[in-house]
Predicted model as a PDB file, atoms N, CA, C, CB and O in Angstrom, pLDDT in the B-factor column:
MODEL        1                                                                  
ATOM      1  N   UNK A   1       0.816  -1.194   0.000  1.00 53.00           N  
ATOM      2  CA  UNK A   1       0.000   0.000   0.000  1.00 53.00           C  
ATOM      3  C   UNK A   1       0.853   1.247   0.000  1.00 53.00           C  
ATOM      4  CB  UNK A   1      -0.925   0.004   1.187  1.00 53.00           C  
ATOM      5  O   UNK A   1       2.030   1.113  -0.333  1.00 53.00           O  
ATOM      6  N   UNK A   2       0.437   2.359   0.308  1.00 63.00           N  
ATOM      7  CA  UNK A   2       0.716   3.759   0.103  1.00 63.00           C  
ATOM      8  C   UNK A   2       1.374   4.134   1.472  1.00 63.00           C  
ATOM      9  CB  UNK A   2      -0.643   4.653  -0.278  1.00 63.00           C  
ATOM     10  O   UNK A   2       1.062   3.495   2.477  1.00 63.00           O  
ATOM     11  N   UNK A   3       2.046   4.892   1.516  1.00 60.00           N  
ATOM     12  CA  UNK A   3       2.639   5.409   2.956  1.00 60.00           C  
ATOM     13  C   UNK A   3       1.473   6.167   3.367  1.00 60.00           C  
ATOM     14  CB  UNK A   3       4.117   6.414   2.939  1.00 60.00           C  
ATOM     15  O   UNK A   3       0.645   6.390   2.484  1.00 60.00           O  
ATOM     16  N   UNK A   4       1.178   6.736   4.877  1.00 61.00           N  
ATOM     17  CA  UNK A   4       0.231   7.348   5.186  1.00 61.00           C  
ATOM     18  C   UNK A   4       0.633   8.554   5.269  1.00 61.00           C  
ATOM     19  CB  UNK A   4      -0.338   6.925   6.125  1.00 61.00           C  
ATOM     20  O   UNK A   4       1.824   8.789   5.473  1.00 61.00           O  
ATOM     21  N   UNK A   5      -0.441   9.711   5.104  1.00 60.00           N  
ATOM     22  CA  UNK A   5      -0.362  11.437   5.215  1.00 60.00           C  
ATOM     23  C   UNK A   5       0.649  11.834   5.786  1.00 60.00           C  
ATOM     24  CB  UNK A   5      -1.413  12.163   5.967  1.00 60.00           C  
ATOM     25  O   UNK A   5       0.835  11.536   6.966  1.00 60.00           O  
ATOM     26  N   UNK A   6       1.724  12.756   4.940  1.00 58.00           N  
ATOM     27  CA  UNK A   6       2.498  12.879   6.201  1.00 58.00           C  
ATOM     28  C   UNK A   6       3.598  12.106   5.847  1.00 58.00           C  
ATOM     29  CB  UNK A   6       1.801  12.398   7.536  1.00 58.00           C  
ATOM     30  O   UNK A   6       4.544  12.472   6.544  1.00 58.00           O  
ATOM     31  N   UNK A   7       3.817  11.499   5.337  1.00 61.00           N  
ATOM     32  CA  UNK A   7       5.075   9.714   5.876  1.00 61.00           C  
ATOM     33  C   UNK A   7       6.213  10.991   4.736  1.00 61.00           C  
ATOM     34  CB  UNK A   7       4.390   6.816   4.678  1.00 61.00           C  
ATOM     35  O   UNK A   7       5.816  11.908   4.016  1.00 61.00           O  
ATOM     36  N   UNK A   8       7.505  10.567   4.980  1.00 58.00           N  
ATOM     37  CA  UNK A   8       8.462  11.092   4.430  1.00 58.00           C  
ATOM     38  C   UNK A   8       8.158  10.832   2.278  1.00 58.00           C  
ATOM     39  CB  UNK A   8       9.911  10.234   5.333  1.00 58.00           C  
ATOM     40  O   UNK A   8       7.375   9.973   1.871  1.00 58.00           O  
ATOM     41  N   UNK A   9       8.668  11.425   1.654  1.00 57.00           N  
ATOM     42  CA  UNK A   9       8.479  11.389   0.421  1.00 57.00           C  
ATOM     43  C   UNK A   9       9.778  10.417  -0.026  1.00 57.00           C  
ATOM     44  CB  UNK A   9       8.358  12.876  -0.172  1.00 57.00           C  
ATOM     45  O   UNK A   9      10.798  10.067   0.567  1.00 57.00           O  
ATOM     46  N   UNK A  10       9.265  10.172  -1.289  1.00 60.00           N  
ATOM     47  CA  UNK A  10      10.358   9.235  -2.338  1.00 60.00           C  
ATOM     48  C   UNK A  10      10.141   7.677  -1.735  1.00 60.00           C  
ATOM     49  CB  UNK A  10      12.378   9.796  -2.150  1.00 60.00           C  
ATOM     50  O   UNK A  10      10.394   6.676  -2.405  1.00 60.00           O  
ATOM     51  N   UNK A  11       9.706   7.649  -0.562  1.00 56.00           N  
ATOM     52  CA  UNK A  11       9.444   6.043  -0.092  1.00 56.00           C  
ATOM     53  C   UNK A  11       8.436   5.027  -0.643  1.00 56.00           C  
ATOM     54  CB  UNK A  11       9.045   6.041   1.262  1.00 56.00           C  
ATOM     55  O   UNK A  11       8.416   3.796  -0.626  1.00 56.00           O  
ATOM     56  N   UNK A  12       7.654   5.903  -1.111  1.00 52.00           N  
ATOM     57  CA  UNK A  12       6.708   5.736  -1.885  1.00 52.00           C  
ATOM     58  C   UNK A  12       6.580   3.860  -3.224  1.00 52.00           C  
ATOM     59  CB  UNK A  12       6.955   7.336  -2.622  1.00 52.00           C  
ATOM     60  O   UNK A  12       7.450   3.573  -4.047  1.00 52.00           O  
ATOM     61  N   UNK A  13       5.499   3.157  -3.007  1.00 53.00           N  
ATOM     62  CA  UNK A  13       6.011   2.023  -3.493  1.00 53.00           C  
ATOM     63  C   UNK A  13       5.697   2.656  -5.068  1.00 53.00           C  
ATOM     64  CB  UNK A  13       5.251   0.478  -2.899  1.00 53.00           C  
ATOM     65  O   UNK A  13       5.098   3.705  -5.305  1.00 53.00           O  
ATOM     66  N   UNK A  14       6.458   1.416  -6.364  1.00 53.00           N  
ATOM     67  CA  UNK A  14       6.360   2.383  -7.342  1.00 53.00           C  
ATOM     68  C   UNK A  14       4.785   2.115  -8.331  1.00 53.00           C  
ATOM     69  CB  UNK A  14       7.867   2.236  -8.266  1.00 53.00           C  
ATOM     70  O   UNK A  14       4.685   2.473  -9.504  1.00 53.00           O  
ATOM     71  N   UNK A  15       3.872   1.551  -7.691  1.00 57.00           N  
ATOM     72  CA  UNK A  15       2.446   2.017  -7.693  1.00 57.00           C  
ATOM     73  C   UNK A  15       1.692   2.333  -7.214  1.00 57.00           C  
ATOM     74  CB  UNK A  15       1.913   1.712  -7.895  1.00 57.00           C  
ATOM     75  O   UNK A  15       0.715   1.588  -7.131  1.00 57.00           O  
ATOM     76  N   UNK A  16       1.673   3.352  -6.731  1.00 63.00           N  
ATOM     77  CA  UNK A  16       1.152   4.231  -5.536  1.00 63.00           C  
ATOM     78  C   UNK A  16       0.165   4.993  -6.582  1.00 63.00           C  
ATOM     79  CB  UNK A  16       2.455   5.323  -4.566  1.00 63.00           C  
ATOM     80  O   UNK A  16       0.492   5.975  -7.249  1.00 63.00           O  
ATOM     81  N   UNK A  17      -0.941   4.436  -6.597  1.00 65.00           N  
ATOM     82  CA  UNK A  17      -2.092   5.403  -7.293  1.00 65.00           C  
ATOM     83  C   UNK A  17      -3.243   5.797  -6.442  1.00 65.00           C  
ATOM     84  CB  UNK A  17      -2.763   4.702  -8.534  1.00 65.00           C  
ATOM     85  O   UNK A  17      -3.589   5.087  -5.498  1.00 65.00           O  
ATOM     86  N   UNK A  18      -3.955   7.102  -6.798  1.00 70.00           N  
ATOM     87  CA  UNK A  18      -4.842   7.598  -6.290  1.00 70.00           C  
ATOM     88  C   UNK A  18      -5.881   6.460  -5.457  1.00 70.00           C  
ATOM     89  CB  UNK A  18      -5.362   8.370  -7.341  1.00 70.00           C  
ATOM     90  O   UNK A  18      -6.064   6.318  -4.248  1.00 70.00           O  
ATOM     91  N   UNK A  19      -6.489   5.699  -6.679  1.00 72.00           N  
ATOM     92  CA  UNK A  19      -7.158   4.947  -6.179  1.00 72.00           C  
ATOM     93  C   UNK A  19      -6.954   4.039  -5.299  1.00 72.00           C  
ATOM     94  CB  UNK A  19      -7.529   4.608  -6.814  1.00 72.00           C  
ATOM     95  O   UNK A  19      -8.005   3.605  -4.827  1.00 72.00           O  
ATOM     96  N   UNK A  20      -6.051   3.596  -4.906  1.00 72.00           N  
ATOM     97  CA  UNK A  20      -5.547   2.816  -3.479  1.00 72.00           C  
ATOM     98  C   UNK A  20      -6.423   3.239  -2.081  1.00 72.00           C  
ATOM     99  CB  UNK A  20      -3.800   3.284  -3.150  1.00 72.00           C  
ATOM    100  O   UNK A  20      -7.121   2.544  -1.343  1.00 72.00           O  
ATOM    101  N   UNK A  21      -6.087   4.650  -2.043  1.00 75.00           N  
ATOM    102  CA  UNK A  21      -7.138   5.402  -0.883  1.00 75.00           C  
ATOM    103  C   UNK A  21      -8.733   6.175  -1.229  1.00 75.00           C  
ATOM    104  CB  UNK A  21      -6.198   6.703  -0.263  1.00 75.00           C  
ATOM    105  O   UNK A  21      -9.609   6.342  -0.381  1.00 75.00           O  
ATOM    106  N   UNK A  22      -8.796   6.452  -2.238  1.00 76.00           N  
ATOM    107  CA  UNK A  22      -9.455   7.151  -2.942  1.00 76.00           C  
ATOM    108  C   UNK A  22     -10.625   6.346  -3.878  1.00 76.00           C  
ATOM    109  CB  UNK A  22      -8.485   7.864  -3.622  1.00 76.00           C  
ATOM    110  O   UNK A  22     -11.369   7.147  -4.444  1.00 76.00           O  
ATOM    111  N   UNK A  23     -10.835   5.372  -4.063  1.00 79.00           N  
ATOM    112  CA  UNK A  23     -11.620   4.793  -4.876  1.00 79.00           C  
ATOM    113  C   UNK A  23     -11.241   5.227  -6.534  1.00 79.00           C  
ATOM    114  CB  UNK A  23     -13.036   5.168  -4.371  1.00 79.00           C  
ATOM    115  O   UNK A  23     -10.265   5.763  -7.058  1.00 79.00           O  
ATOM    116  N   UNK A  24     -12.594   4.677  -7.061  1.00 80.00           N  
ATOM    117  CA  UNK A  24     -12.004   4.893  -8.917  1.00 80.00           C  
ATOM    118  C   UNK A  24     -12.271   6.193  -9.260  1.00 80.00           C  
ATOM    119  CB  UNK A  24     -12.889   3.905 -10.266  1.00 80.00           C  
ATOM    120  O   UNK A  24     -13.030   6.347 -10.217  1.00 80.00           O  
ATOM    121  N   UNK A  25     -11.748   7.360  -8.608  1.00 78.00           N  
ATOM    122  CA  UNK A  25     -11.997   8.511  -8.765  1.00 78.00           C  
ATOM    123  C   UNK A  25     -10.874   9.534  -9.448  1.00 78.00           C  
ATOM    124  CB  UNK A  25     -12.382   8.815  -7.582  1.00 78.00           C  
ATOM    125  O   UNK A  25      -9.738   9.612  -8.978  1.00 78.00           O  
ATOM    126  N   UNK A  26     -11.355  10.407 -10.748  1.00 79.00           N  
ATOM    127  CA  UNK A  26     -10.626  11.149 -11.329  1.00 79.00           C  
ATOM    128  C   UNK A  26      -9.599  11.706 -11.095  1.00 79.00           C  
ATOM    129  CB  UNK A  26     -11.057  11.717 -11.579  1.00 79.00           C  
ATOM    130  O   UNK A  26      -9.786  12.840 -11.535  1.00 79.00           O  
ATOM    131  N   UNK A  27      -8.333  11.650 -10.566  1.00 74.00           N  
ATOM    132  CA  UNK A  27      -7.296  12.908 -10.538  1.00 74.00           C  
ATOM    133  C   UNK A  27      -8.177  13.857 -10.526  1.00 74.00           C  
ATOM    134  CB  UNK A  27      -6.225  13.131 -11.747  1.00 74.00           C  
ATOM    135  O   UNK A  27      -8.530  14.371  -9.464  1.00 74.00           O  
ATOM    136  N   UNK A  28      -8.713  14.270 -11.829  1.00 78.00           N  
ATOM    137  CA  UNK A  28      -8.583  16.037 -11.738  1.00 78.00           C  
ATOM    138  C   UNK A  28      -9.701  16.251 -10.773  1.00 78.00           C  
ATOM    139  CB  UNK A  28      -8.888  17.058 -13.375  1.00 78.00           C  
ATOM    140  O   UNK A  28      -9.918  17.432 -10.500  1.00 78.00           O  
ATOM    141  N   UNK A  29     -10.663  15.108 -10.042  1.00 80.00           N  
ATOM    142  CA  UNK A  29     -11.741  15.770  -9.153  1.00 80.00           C  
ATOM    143  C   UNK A  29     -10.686  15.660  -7.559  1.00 80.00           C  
ATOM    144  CB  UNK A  29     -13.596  14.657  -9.173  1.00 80.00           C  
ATOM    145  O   UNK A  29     -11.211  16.216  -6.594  1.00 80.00           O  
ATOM    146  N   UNK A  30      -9.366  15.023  -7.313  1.00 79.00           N  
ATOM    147  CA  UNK A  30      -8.273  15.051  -6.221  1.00 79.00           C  
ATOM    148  C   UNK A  30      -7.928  16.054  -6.329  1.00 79.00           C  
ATOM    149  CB  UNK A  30      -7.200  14.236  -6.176  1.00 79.00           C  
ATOM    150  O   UNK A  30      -8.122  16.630  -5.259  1.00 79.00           O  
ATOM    151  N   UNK A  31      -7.332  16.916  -7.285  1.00 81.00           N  
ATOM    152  CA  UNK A  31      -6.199  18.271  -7.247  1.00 81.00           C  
ATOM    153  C   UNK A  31      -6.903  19.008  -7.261  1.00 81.00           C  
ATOM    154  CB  UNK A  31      -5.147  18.648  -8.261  1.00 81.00           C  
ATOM    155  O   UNK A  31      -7.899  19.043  -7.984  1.00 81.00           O  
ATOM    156  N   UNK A  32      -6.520  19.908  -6.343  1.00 83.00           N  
ATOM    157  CA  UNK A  32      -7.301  21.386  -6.470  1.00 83.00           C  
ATOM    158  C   UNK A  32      -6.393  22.146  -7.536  1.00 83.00           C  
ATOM    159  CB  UNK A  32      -7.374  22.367  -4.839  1.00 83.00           C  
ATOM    160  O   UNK A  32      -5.207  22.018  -7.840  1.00 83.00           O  
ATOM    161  N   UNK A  33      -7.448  23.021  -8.002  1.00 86.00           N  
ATOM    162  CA  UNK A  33      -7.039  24.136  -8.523  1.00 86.00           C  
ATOM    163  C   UNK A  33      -6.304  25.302  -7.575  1.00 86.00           C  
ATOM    164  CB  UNK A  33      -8.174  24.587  -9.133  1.00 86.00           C  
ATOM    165  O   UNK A  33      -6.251  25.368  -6.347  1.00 86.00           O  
ATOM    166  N   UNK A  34      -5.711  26.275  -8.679  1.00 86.00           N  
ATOM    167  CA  UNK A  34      -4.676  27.413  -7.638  1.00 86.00           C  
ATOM    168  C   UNK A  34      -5.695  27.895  -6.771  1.00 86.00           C  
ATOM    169  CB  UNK A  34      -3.820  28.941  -8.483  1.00 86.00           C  
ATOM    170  O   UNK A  34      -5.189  28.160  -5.681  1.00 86.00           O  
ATOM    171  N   UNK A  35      -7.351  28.199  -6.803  1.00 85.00           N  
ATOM    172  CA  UNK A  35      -7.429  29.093  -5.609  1.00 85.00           C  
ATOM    173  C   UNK A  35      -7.941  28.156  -4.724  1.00 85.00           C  
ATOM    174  CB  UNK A  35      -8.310  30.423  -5.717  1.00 85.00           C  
ATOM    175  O   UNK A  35      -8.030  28.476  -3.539  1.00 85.00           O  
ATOM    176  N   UNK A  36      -8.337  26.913  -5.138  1.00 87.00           N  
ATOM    177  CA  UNK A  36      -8.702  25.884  -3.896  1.00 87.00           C  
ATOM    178  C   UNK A  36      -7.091  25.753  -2.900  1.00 87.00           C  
ATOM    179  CB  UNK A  36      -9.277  23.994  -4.723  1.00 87.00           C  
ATOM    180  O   UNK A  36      -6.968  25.741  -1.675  1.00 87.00           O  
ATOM    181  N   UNK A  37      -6.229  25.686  -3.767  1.00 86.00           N  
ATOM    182  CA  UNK A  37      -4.595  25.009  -2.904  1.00 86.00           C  
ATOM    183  C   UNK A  37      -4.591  26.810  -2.842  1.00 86.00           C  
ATOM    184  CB  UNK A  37      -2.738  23.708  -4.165  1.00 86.00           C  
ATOM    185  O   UNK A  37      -4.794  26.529  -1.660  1.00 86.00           O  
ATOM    186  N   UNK A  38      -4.574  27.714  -2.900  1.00 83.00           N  
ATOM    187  CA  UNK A  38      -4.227  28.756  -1.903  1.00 83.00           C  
ATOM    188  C   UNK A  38      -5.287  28.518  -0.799  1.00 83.00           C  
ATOM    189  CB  UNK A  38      -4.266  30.316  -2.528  1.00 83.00           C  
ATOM    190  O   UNK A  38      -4.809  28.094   0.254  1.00 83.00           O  
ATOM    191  N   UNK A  39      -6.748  28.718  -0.824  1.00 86.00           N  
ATOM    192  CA  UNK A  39      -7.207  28.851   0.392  1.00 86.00           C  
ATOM    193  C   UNK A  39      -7.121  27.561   0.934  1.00 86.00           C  
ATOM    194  CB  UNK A  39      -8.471  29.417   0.451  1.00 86.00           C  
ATOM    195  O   UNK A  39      -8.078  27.482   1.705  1.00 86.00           O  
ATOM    196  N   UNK A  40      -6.725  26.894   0.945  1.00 84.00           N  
ATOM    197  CA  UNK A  40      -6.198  25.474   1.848  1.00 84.00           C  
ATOM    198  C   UNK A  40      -5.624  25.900   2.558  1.00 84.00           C  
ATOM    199  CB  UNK A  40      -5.398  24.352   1.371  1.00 84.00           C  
ATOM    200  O   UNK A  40      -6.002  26.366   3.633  1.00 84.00           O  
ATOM    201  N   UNK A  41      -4.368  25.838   2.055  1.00 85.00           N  
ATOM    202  CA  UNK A  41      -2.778  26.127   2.516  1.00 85.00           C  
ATOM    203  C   UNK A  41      -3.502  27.787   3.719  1.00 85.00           C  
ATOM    204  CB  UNK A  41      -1.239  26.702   0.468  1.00 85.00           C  
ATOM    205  O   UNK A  41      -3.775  27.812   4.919  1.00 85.00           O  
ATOM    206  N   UNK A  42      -3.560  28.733   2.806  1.00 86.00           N  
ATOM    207  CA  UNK A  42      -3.295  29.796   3.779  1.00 86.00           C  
ATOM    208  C   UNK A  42      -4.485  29.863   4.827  1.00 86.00           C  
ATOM    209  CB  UNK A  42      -3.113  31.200   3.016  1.00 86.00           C  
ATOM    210  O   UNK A  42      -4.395  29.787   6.052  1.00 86.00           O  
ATOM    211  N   UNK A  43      -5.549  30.014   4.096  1.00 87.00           N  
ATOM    212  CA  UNK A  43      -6.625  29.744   5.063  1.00 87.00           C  
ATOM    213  C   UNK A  43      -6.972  29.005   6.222  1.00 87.00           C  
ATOM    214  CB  UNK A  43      -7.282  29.458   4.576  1.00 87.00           C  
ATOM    215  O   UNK A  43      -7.536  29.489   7.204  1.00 87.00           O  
ATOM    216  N   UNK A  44      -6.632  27.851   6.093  1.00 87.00           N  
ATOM    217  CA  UNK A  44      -6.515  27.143   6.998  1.00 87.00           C  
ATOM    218  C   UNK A  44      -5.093  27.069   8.305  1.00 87.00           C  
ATOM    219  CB  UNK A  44      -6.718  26.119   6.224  1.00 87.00           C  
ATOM    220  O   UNK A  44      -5.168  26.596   9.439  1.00 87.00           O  
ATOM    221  N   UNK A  45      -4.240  27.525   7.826  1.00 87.00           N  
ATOM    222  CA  UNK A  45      -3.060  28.113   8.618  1.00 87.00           C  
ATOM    223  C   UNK A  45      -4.030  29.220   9.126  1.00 87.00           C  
ATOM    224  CB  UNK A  45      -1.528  28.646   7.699  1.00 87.00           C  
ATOM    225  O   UNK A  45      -4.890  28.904   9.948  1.00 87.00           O  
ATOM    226  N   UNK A  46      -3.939  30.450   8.694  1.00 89.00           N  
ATOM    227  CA  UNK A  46      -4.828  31.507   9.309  1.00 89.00           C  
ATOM    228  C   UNK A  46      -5.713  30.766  10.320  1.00 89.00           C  
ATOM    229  CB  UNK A  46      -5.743  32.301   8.183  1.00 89.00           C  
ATOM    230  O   UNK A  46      -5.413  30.690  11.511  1.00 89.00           O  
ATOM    231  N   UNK A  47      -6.419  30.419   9.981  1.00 89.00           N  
ATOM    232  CA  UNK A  47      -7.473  29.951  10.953  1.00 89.00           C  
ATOM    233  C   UNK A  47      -6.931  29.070  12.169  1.00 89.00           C  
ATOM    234  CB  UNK A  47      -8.533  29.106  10.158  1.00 89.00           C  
ATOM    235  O   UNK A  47      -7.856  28.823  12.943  1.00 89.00           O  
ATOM    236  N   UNK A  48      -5.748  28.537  12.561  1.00 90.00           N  
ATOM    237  CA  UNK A  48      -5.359  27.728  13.262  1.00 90.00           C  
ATOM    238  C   UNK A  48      -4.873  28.515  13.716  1.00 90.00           C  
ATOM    239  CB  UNK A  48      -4.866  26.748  13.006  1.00 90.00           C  
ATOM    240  O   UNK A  48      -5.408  28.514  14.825  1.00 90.00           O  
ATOM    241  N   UNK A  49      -3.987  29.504  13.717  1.00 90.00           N  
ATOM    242  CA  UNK A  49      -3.066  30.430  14.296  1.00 90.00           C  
ATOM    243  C   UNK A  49      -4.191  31.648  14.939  1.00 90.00           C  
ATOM    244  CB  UNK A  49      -1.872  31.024  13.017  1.00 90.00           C  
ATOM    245  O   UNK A  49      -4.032  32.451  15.859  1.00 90.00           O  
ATOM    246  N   UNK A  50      -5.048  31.466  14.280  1.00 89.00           N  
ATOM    247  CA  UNK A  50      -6.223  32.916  14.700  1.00 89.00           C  
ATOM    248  C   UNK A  50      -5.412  34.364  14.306  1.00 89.00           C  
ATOM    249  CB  UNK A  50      -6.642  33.028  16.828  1.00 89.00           C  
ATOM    250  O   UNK A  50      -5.535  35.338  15.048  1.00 89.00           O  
ATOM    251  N   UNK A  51      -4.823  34.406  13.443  1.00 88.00           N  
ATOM    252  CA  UNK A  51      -4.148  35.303  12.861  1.00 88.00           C  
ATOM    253  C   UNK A  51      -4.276  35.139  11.384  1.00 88.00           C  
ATOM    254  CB  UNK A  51      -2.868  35.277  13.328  1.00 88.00           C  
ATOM    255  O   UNK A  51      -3.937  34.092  10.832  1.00 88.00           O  
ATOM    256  N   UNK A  52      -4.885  36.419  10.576  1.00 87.00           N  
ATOM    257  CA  UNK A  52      -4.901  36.894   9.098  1.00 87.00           C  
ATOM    258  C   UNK A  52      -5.775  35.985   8.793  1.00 87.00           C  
ATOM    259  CB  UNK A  52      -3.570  36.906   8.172  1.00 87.00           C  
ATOM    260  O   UNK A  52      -6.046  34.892   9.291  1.00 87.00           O  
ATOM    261  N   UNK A  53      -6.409  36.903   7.419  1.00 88.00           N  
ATOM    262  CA  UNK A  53      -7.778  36.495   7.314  1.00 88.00           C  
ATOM    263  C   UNK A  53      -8.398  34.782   6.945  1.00 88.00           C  
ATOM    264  CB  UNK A  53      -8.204  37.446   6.234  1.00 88.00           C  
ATOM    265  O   UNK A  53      -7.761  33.917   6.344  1.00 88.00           O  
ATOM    266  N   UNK A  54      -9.583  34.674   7.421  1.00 86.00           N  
ATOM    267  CA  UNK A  54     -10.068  33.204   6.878  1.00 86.00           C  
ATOM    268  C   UNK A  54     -11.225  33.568   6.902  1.00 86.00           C  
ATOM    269  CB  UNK A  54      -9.814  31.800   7.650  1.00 86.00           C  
ATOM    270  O   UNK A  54     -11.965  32.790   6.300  1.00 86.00           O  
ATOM    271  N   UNK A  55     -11.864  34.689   7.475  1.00 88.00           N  
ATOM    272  CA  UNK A  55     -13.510  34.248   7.245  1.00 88.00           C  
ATOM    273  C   UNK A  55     -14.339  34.583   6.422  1.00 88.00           C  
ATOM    274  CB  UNK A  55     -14.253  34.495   8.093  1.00 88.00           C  
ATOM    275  O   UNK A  55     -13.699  34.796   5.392  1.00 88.00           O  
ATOM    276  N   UNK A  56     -14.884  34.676   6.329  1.00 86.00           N  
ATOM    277  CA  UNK A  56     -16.182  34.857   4.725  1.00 86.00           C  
ATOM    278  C   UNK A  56     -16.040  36.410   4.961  1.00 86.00           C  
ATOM    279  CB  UNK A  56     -18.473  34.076   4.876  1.00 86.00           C  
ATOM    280  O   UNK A  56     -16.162  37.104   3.952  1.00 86.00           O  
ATOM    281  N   UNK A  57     -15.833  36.953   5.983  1.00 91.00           N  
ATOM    282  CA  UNK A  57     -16.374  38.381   5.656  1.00 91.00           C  
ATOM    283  C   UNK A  57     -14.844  39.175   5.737  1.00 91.00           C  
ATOM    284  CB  UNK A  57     -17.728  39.029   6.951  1.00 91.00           C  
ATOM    285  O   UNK A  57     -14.840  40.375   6.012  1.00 91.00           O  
ATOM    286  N   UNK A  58     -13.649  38.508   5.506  1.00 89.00           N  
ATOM    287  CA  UNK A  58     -12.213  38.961   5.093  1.00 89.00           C  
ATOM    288  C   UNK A  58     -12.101  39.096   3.699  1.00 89.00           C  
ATOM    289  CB  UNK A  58     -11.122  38.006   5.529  1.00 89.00           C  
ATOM    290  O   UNK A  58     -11.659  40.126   3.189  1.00 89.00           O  
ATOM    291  N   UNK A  59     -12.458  38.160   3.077  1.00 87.00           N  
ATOM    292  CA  UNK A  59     -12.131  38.156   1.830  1.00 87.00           C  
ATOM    293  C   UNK A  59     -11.182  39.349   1.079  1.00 87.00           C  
ATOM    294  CB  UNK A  59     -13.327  38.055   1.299  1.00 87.00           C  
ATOM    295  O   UNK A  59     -10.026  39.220   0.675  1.00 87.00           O  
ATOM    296  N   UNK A  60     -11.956  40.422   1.031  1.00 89.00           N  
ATOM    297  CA  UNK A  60     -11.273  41.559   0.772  1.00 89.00           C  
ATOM    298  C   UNK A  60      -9.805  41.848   0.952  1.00 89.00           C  
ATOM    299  CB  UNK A  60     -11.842  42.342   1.386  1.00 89.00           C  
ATOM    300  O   UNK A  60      -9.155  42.400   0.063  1.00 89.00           O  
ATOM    301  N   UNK A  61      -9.068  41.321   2.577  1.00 87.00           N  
ATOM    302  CA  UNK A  61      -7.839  41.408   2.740  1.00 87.00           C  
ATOM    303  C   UNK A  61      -6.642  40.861   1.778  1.00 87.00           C  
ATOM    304  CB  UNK A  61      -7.791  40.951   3.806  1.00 87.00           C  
ATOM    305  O   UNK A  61      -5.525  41.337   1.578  1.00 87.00           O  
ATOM    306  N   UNK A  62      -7.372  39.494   1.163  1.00 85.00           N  
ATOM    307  CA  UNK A  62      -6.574  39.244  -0.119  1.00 85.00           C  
ATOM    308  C   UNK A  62      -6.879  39.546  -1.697  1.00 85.00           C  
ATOM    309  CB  UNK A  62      -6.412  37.978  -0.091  1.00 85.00           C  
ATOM    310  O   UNK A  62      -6.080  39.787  -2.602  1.00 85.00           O  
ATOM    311  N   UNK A  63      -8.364  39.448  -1.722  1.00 83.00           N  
ATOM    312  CA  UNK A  63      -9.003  39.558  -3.109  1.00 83.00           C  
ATOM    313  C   UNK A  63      -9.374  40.746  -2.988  1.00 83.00           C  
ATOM    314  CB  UNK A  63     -10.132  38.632  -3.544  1.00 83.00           C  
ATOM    315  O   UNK A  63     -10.413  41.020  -2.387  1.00 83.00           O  
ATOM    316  N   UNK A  64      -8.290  42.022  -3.750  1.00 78.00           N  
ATOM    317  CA  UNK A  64      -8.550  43.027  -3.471  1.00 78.00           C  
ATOM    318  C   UNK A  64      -9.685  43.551  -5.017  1.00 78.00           C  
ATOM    319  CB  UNK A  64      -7.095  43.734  -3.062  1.00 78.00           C  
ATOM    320  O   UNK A  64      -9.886  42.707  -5.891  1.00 78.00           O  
ATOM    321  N   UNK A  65     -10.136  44.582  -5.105  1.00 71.00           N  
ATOM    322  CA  UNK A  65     -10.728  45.299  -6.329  1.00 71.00           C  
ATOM    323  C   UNK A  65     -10.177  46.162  -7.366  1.00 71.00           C  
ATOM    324  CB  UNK A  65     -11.543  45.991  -5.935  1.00 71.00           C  
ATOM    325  O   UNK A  65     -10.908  46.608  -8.251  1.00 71.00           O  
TER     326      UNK A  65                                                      
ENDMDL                                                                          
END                                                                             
């Protein structure tokens, strides 16, 4: 099987496919797009730290006009 979340990289066996954990499901419905993997990444940091914006009514602080 697959290393779990997290496990060091390159250890990886050399068929390590989506579907192992994931069922028979598309890649492209797994990868986010750039603004899904930005508000992941930052948003969710923000929100753990309780510092810089995450909530619906921030928006503005990054998506400026």
């Amino acid at each position: 099987g697959c290393p779990p979340p997290g496990a060091a990289r390159g250890r990886e066996p050399r068929r390590c496919y989506c579907t192992v954990c994931h069922g028979n499901v598309k890649a492209s419905e797994l990868i986010p797009d750039r603004m899904e993997a930005f508000h992941g990444n930052c948003m969710k940091c923000h929100e753990k730290h309780g510092k810089g914006p995450f909530r619906k009514d921030q928006c503005n602080q990054c998506h400026t006009k």
